[in-house]
Backbone as JSON Lines, residues from 0, in Angstrom:
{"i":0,"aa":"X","n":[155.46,105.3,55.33],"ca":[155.55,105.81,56.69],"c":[156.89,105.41,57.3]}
{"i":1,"aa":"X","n":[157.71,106.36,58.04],"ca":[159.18,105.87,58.27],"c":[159.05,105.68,60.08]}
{"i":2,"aa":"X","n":[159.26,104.6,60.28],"ca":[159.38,104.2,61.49],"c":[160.08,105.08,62.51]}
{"i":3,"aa":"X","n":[159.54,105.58,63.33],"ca":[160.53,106.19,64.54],"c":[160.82,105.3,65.4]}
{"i":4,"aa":"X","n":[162.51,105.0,65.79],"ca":[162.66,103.99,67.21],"c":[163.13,104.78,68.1]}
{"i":5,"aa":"X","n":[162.56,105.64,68.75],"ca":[162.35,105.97,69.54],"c":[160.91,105.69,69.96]}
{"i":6,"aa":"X","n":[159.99,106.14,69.35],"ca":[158.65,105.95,69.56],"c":[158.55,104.46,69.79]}
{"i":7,"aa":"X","n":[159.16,103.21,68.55],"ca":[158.9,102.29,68.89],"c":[159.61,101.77,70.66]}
{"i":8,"aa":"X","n":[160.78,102.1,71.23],"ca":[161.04,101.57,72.7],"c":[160.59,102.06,73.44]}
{"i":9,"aa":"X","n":[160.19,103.37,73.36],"ca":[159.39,104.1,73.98],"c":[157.79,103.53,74.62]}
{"i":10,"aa":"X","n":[157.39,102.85,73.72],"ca":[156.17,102.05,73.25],"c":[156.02,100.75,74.07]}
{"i":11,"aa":"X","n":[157.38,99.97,74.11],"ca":[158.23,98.78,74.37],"c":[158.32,99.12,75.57]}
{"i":12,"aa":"X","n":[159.0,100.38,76.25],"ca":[158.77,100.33,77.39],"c":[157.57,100.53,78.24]}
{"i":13,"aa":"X","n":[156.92,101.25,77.74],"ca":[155.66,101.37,78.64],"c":[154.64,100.33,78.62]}
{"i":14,"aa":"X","n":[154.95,99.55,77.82],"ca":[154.06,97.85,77.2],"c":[155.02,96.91,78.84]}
{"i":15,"aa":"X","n":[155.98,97.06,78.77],"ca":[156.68,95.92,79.71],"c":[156.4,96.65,81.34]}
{"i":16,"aa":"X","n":[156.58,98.06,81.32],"ca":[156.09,98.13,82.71],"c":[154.85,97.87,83.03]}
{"i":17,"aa":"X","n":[153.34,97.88,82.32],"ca":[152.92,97.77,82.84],"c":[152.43,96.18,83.24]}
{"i":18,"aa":"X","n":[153.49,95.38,82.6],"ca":[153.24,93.98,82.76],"c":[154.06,93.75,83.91]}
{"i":19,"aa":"X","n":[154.9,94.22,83.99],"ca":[156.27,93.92,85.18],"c":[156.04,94.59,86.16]}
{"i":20,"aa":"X","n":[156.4,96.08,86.36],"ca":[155.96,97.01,87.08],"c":[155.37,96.16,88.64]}
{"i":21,"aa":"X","n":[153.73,95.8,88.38],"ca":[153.02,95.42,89.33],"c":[153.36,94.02,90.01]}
{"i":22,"aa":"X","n":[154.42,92.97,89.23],"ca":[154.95,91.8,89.42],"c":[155.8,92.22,91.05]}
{"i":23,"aa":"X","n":[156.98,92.98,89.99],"ca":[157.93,93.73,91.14],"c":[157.6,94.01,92.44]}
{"i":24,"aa":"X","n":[156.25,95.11,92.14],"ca":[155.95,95.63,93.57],"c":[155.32,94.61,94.65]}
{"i":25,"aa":"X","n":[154.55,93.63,94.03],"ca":[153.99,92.65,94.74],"c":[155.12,92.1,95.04]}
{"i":26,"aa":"X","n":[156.67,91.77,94.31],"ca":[157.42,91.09,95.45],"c":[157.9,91.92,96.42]}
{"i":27,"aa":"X","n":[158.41,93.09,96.49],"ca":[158.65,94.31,97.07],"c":[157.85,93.73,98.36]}
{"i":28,"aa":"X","n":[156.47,94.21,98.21],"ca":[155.18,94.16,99.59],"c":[155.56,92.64,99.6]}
{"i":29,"aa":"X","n":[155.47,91.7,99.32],"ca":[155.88,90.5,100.33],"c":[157.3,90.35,101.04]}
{"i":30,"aa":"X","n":[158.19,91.07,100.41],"ca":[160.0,91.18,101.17],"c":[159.57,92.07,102.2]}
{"i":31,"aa":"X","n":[159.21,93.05,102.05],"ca":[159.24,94.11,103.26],"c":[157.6,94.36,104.19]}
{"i":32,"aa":"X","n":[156.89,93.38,103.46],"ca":[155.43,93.73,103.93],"c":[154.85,95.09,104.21]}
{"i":33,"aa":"X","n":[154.8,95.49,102.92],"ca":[154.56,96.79,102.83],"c":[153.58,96.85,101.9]}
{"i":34,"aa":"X","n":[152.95,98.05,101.52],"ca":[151.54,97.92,100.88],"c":[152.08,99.34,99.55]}
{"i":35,"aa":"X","n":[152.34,98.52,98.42],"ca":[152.62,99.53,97.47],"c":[151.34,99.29,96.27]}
{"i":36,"aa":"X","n":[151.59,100.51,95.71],"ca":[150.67,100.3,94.12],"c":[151.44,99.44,93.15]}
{"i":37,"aa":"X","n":[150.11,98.97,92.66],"ca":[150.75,97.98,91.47],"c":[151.57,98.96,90.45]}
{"i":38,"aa":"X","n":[151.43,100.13,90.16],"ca":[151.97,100.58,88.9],"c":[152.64,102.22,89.47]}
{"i":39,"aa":"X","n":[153.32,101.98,91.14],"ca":[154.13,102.61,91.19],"c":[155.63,102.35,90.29]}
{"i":40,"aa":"X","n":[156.27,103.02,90.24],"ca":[157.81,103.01,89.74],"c":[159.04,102.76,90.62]}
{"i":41,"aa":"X","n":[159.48,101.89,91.15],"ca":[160.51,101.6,91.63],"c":[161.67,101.01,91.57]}
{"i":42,"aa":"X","n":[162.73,101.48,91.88],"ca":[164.33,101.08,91.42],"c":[164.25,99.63,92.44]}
{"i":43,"aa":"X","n":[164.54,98.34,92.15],"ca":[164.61,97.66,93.06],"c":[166.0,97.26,93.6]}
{"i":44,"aa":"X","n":[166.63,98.33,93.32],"ca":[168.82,98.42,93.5],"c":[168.26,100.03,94.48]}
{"i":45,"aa":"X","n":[168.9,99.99,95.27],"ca":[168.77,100.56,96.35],"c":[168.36,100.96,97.31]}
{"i":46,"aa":"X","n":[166.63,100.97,96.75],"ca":[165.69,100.91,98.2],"c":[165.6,100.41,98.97]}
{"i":47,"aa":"X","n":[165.33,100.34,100.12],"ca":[164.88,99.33,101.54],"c":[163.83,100.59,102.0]}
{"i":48,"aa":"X","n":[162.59,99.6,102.23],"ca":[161.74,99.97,102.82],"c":[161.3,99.49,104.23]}
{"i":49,"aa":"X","n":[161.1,99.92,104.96],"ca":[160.31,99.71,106.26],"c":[159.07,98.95,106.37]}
{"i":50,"aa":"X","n":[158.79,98.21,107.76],"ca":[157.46,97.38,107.44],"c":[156.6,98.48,107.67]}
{"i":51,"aa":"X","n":[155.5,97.96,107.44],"ca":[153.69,98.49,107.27],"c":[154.08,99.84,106.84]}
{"i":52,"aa":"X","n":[154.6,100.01,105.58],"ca":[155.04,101.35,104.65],"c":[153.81,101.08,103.38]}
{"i":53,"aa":"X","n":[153.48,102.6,103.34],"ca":[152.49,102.6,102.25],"c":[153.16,103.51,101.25]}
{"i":54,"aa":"X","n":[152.93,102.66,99.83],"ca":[153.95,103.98,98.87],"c":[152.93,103.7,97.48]}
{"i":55,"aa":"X","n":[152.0,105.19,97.27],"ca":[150.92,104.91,96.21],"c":[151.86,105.12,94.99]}
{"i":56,"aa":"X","n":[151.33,105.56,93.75],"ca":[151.85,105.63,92.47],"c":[152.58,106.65,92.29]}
{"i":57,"aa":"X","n":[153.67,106.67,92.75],"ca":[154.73,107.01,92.58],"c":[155.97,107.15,92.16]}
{"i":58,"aa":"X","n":[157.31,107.53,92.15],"ca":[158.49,107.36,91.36],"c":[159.64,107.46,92.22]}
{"i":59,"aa":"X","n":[160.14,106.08,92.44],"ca":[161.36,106.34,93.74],"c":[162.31,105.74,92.43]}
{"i":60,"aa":"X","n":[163.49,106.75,92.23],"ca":[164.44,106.54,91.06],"c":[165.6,106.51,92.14]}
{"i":61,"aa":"X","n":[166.68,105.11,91.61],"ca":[168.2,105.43,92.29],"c":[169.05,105.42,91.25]}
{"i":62,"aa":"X","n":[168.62,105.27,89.84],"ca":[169.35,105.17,88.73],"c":[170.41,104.07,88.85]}
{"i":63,"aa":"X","n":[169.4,102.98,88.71],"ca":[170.44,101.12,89.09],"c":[170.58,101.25,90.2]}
{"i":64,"aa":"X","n":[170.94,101.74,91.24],"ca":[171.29,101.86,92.73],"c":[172.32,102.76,92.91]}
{"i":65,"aa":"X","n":[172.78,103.46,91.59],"ca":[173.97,104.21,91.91],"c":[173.58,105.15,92.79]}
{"i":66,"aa":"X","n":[172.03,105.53,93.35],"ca":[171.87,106.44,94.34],"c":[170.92,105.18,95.33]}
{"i":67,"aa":"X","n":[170.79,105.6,96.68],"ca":[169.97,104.93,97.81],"c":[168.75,105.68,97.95]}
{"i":68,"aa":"X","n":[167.77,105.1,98.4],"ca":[166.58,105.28,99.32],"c":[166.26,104.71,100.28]}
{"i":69,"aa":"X","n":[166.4,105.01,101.56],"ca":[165.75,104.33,102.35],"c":[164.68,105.0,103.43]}
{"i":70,"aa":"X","n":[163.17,104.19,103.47],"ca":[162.39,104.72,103.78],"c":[161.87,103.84,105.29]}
{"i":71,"aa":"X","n":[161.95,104.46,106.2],"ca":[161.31,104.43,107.78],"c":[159.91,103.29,107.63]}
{"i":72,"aa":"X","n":[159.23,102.98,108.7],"ca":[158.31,101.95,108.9],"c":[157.29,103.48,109.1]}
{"i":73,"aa":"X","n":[155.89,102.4,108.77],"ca":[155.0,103.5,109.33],"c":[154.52,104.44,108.52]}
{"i":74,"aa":"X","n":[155.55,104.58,107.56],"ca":[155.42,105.66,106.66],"c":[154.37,105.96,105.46]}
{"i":75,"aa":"X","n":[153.71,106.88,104.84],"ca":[153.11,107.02,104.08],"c":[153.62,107.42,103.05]}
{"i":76,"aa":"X","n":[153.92,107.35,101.38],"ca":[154.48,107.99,100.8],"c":[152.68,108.16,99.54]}
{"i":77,"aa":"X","n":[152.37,108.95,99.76],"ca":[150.82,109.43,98.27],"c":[151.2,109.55,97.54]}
{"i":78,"aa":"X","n":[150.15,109.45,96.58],"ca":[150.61,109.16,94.91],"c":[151.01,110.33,94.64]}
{"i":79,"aa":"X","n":[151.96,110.0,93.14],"ca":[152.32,111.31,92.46],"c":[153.86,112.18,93.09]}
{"i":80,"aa":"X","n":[154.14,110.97,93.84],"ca":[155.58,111.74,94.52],"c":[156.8,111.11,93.64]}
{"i":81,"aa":"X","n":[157.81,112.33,94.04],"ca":[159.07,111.57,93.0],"c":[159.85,112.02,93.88]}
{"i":82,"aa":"X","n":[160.73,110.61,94.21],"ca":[161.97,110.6,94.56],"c":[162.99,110.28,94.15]}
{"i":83,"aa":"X","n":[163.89,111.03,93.98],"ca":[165.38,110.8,93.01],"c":[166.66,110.72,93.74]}
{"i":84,"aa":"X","n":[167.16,109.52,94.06],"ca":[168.61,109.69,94.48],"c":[169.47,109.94,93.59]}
{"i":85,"aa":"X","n":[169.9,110.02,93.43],"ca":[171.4,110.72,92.29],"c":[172.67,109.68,92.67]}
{"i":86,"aa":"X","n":[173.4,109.38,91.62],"ca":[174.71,108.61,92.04],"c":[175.12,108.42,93.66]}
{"i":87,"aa":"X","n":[175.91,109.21,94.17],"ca":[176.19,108.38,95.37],"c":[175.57,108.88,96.77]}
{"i":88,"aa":"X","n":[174.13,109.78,96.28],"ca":[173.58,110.31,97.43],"c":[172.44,109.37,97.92]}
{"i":89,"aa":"X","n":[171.56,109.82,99.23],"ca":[171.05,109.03,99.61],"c":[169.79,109.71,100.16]}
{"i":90,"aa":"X","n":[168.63,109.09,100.13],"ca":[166.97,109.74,100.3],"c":[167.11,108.67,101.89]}
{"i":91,"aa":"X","n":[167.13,109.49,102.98],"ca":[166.7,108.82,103.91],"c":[165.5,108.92,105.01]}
{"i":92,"aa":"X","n":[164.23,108.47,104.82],"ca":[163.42,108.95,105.42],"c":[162.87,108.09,106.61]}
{"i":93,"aa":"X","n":[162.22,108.79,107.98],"ca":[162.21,108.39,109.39],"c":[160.8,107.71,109.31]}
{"i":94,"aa":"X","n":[160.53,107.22,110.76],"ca":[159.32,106.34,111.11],"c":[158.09,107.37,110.93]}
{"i":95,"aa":"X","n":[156.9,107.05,110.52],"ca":[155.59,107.94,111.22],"c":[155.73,109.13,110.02]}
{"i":96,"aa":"X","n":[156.34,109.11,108.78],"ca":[156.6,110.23,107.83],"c":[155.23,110.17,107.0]}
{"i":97,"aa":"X","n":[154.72,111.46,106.85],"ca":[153.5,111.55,105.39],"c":[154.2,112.55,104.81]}
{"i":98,"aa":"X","n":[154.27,112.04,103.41],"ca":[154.52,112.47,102.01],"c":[153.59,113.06,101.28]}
{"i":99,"aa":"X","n":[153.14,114.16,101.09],"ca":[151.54,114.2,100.74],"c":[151.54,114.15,99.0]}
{"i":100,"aa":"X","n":[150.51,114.03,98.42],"ca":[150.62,114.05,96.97],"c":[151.3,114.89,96.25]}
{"i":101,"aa":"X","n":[152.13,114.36,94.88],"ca":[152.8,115.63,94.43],"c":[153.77,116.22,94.76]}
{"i":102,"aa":"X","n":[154.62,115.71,95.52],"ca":[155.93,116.0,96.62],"c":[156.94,115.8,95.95]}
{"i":103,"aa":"X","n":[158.26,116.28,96.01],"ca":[159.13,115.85,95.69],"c":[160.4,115.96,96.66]}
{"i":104,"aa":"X","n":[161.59,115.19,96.27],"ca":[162.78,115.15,96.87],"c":[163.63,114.75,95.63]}
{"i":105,"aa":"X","n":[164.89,116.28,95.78],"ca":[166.17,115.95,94.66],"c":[167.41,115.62,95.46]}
{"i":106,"aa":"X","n":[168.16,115.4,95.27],"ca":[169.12,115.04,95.67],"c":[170.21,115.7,94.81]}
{"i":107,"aa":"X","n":[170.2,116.0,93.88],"ca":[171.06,116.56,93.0],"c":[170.63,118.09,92.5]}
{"i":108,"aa":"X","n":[171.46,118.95,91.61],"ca":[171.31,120.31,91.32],"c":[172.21,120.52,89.96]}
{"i":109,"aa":"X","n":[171.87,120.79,88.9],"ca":[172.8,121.45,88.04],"c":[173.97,122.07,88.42]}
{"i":110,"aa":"X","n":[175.21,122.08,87.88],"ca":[176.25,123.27,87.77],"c":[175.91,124.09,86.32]}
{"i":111,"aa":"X","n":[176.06,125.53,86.83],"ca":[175.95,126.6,85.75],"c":[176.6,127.69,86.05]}
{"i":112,"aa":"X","n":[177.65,127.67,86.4],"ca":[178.77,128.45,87.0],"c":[179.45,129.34,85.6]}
{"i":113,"aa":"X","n":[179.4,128.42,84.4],"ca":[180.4,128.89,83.16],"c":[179.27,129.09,82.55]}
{"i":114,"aa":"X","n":[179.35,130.42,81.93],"ca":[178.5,130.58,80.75],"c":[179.09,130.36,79.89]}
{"i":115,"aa":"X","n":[179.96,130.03,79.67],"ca":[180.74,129.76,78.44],"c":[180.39,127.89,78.11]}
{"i":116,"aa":"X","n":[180.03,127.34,78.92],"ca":[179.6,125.62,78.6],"c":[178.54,125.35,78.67]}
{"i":117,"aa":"X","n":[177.45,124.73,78.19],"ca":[176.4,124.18,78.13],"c":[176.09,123.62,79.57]}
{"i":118,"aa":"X","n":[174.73,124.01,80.85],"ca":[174.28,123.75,81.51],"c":[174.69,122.24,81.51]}
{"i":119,"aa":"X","n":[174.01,121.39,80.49],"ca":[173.72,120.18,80.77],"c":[174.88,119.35,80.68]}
{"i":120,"aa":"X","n":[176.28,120.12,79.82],"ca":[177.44,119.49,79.84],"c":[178.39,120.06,81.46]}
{"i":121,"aa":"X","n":[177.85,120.83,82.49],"ca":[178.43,121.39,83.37],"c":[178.4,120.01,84.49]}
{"i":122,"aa":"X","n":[177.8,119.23,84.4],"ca":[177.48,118.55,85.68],"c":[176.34,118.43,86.65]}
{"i":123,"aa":"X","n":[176.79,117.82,87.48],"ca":[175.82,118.19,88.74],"c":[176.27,118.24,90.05]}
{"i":124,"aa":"X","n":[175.78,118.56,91.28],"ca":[176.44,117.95,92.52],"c":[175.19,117.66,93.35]}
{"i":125,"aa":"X","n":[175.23,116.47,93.88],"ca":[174.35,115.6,95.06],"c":[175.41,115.68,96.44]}
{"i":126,"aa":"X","n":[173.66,115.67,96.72],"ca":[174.0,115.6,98.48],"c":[172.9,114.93,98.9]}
{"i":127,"aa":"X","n":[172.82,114.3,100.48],"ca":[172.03,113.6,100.95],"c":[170.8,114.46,101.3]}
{"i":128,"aa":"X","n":[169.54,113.97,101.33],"ca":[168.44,114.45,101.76],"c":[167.91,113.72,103.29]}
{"i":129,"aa":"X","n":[167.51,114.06,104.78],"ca":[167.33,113.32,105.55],"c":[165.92,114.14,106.17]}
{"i":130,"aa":"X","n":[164.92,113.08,105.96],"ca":[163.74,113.38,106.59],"c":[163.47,113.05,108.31]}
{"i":131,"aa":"X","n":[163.62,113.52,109.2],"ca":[163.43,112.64,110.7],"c":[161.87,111.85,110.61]}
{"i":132,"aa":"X","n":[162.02,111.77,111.91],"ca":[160.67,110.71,112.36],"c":[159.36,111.49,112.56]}
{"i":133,"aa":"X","n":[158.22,111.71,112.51],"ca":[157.22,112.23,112.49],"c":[156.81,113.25,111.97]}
{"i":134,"aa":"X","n":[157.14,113.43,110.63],"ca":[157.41,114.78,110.02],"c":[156.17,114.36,109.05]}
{"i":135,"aa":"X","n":[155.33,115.85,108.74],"ca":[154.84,115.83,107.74],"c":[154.61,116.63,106.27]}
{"i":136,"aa":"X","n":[154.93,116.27,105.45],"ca":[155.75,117.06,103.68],"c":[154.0,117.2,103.16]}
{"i":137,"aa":"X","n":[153.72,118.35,103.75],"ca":[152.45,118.82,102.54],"c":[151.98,118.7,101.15]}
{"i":138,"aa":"X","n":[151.16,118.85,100.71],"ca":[151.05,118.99,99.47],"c":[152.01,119.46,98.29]}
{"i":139,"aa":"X","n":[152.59,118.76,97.31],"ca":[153.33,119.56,96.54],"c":[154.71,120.36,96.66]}
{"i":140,"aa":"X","n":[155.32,120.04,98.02],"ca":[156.07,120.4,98.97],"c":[157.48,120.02,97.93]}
{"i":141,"aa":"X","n":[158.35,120.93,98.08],"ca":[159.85,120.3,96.92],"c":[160.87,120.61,98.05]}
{"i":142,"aa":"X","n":[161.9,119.39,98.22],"ca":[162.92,119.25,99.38],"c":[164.17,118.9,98.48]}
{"i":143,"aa":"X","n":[164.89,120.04,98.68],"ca":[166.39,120.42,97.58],"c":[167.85,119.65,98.32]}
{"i":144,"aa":"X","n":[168.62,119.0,97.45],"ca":[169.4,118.3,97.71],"c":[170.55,119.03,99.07]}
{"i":145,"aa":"X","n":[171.0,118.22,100.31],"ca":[171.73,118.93,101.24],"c":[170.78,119.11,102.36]}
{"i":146,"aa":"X","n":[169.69,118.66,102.33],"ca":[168.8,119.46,103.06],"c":[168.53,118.45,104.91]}
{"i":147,"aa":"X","n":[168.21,118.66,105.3],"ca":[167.87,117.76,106.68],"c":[166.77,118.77,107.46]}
{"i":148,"aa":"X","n":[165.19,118.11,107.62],"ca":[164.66,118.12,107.97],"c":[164.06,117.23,109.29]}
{"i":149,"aa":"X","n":[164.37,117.89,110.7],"ca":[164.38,117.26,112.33],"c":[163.14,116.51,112.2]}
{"i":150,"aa":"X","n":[163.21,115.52,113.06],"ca":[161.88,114.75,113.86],"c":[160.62,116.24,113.92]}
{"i":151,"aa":"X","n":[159.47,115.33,114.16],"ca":[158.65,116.0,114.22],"c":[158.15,117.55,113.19]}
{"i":152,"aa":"X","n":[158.68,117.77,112.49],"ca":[159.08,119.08,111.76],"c":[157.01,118.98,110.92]}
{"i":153,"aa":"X","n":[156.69,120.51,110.53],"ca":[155.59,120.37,109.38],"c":[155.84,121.42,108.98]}
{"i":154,"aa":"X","n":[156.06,120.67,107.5],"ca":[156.47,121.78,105.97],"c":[154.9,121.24,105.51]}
{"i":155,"aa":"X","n":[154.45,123.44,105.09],"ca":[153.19,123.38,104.59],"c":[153.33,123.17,102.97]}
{"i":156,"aa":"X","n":[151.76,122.84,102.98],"ca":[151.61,122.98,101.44],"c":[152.59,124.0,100.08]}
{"i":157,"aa":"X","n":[152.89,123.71,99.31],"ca":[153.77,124.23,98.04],"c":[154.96,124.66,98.51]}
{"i":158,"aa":"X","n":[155.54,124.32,99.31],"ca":[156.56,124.67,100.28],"c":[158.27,124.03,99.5]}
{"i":159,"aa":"X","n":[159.41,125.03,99.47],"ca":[160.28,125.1,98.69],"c":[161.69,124.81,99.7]}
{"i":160,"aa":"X","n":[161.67,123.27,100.4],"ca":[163.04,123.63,101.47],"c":[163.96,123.58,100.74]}
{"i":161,"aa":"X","n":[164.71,124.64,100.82],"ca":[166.42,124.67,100.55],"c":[167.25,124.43,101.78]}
{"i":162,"aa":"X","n":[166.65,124.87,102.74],"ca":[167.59,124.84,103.82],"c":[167.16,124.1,105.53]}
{"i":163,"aa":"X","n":[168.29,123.3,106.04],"ca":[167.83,122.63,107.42],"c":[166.7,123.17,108.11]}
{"i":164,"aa":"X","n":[165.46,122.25,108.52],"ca":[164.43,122.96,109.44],"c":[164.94,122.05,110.66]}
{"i":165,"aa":"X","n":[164.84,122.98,111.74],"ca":[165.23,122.6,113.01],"c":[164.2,121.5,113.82]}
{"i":166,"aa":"X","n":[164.19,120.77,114.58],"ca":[163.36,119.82,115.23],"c":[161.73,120.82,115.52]}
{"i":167,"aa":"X","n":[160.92,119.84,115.23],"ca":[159.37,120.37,116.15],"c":[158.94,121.84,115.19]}
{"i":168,"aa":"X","n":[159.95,122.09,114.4],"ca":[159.39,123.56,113.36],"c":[158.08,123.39,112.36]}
{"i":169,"aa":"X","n":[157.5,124.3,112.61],"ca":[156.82,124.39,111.12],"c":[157.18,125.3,109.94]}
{"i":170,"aa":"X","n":[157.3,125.08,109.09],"ca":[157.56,125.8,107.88],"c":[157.26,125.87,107.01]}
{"i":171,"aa":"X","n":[156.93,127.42,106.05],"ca":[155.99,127.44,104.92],"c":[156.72,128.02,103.74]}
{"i":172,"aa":"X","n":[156.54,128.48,102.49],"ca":[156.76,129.18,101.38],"c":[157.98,128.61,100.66]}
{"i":173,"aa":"X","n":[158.12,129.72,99.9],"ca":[159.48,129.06,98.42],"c":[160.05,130.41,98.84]}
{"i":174,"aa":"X","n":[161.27,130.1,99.41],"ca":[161.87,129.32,100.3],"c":[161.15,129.59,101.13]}
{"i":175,"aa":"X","n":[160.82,128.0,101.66],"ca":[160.74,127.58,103.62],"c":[161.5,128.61,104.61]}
{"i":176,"aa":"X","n":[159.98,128.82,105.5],"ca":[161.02,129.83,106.65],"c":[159.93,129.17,107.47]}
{"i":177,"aa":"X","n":[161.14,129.03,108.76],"ca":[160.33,128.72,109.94],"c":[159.21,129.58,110.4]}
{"i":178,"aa":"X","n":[157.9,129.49,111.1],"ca":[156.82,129.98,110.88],"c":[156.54,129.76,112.82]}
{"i":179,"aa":"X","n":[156.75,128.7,113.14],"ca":[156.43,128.87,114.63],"c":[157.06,127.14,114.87]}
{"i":180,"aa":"X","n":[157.37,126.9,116.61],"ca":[157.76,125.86,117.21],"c":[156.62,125.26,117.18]}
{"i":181,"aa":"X","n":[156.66,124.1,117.07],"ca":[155.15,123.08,117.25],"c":[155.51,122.61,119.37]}
């Protein structure tokens, strides 16, 4: 039988997170007194979290810290969300925010401009993502790098922002269109 090492670190890694993983987050919730899952995923190079922040099993990536997160007090983040900062962009989210399950936030986007080069050898470009204060990200909701979403704002369920929602808006579909003033 010929050993795969891949399979074996692969193996290695998911053996050490789940020993570490829950270490981390428990120091996490005692630095910031915040209430995370034991076997969420978190970069501990760039985040700052807010007090009485709830963040279930989830994936806040800054890749070492070369990207930021920073998340508001108050906040809810539900399981199953992934957040990705990208090199030098930044996830910044407000007080009183729900994240609902299944959510995401990119910060970054492929270049595919040349057909003549391989997508994945083209690059990428990041931009900041900014959530305001009392906003709530529906179900399954995907928020595209560049984007700024006002205080108070509600993006519905499966909802696709590409583009700024204005303060107090609600907004629905792939792509998000404002739908009515709250």
């Amino acid at each position: 039988m010929k050993i795969l090492w891949e399979d074996v670190y692969e193996l290695f890694d998911r053996v050490i997170l789940r020993i570490f993983c829950p270490l981390t987050n428990l120091l996490l919730s005692i630095k910031y007194k915040v209430l995370i899952h034991p076997f969420a995923k978190i970069d501990i190079k760039g985040v700052k979290i807010g007090q009485h922040t709830r963040v279930g099993c989830s994936l806040l990536q800054t890749y070492g810290g070369k990207g930021k997160i920073e998340i508001g007090s108050n906040t809810t983040i539900y399981d199953h969300c992934e957040l990705f900062a990208h090199k030098g962009a930044t996830i910044r989210i407000g007080d009183n925010v729900f994240l609902a399950r299944h959510s995401a936030i990119m910060t970054a986007d492929h270049i595919f401009k040349n057909k003549n080069i391989l997508i994945k050898d083209q690059g990428t470009e990041e931009a900041d993502v900014t959530i305001g204060n009392d906003v709530w990200i529906g179900y399954g909701t995907i928020i595209l790098k560049g984007v700024t979403i006002g205080n108070g704002c509600v993006v519905g369920a499966g909802s696709v922002v590409t583009k700024d929602l204005p303060p107090y808006s609600v907004a629905v579909g792939n792509p998000a269109k404002v739908i009515k003033q709250r």
